[in-house]
N, C-alpha and C positions, 0 to 999 in steps of 0.2 A: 205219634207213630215215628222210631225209628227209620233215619235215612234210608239205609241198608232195604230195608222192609216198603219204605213208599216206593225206593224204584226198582223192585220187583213187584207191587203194587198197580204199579203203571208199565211195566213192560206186559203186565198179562191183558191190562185194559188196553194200552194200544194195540197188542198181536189181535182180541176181540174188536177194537174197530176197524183195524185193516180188513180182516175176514168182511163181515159187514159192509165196507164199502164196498169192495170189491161183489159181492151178493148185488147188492144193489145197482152199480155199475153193471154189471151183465145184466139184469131184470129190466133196467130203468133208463139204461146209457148215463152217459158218461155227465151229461150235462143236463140231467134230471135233476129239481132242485131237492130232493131229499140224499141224493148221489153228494150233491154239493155240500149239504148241511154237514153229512158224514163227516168228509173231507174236511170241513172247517173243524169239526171237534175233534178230530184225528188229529189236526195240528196243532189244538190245545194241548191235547195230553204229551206230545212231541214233544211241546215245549218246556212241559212240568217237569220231564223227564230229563230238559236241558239243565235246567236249574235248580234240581235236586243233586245233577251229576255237578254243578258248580262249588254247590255247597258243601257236597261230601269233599273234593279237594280242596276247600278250605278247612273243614275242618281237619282234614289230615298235616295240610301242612304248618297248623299252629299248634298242633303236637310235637311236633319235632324240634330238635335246636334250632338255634337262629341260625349257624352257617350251613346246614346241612337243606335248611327252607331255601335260602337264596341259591341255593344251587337247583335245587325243584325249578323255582321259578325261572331260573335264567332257562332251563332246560325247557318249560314248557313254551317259553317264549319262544324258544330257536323252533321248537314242531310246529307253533302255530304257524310259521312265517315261511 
């Protein structure tokens, strides 16, 4: 599966577990353990969706020349910080 494709793959699955948990958080409270299971698998798919968005800016940035990269980079340095 194309990048592009898994994290719109996973934004549709996590919008459906948000839904979901939140269902279940009003039915079952907050601190129901099926409430909770939710919420853990809700932070899986978070996560995939961290490290798909990782991947996809590497791969974009080994696309491009080499001086035009390090200027990416230094730039996303400066936002993260």
């Amino acid at each position: 599966m194309g990048q592009y494709l898994k994290k719109k793959w996973l934004l549709v699955k996590i919008n459906q577990k948000r839904a979901e948990m939140i269902s279940l958080g009003d039915r079952l409270g907050l601190g129901a353990k099926e409430t909770i299971d939710c919420s853990q698998q809700l932070d899986r798919l978070l996560n995939q969706y961290q490290e798909c968005d990782k991947s996809i800016y590497t791969i974009n940035i080994q696309e491009v020349p080499y001086e035009l990269s390090q200027v990416i980079k230094n730039l996303l340095k400066k936002t993260a910080s």
